[in-house]
C-alpha positions as CSV (number, residue, x, y, z in Angstrom):
1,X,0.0,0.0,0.0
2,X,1.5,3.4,-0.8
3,X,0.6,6.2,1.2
4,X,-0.2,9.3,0.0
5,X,-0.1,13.3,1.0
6,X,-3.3,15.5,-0.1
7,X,-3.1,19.1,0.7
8,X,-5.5,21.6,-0.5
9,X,-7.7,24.1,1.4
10,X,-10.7,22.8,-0.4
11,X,-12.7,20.3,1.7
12,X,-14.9,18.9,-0.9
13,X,-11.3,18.4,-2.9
14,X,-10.1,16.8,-0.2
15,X,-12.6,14.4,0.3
16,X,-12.7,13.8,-3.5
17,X,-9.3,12.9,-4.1
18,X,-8.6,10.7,-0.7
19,X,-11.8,8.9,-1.6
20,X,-10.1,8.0,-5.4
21,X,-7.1,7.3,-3.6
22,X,-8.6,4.8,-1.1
23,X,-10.8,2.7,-3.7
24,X,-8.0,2.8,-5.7
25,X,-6.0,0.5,-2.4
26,X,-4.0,3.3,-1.6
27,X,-3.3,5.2,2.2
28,X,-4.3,9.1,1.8
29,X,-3.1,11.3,4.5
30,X,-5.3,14.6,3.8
31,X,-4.4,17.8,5.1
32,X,-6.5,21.3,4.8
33,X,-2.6,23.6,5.1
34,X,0.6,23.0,4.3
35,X,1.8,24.1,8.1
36,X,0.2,20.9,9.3
């Protein structure tokens, strides 16, 4: 399993793209700023 950093400020994005990530059998870490 590869993990994976999402960062955008967008919370619908976020959600978006972790939830492709996730079906696709990957880890996504999501994060809403880059100073997390």
């Amino acid at each position: 399993m590869t993990r994976v950093l999402i960062v955008d400020d967008d919370p619908s994005t976020l959600a978006s793209i972790s939830r492709a990530f996730r079906l696709a059998g990957h880890e996504a870490v999501v994060c809403d700023n880059a100073a997390r």
